[in-house]
N, C-alpha and C positions, 0 to 999 in steps of 0.2 A: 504494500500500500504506500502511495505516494503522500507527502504529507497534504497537498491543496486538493486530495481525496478525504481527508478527514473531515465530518462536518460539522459546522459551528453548531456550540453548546454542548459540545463533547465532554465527557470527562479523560483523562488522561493521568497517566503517573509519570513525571521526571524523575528522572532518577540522576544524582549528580554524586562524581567519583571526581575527587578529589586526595592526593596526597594518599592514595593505597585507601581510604575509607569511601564507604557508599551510601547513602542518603537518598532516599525517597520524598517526592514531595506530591498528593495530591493536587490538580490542577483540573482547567477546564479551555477547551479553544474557546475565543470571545470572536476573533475573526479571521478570513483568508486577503491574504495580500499577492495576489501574485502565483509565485506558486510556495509560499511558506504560509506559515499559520503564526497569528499571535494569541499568548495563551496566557491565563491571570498568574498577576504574579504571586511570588511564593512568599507566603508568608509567615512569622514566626512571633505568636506572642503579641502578633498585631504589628508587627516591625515589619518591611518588603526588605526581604534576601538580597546584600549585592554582590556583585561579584568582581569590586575592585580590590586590589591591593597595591599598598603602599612598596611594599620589599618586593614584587616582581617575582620571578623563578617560581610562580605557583600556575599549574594545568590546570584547567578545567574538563572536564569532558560532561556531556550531558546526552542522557536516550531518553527520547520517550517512548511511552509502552499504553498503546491505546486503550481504551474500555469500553465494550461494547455492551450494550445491556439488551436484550429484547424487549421493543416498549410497546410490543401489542398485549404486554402481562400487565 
């Protein structure tokens, strides 16, 4: 599945790997641009997640992992 296949109001799980550890975050697509998706940000505690750093030398990587629900239940 391509991502600007995915459709808005989706739920989704990121999953972000960082530094040898892995983190889950639920999420949802809000819209398609093209052919990417933007998807709410992740939030913690009421804070939105960033992902700058001051010191540098740090990876990010990020998957998402779609959720499909059946919604004729």
């Amino acid at each position: 599945m391509l991502l600007q296949d995915i459709p808005e109001d989706n739920n989704l799980v990121i999953e972000l790997s960082m530094n040898g550890q892995k983190y889950e975050f639920p999420s949802k697509v809000i819209r398609k641009v093209n052919q990417s998706v933007l998807v709410e940000p992740i939030r913690i505690n009421g804070k939105i997640l960033s992902f700058n750093s001051s010191g540098g030398g740090i990876t990010v990587s990020v998957f998402l992992s779609l959720i499909i629900y059946d919604k004729g239940q």
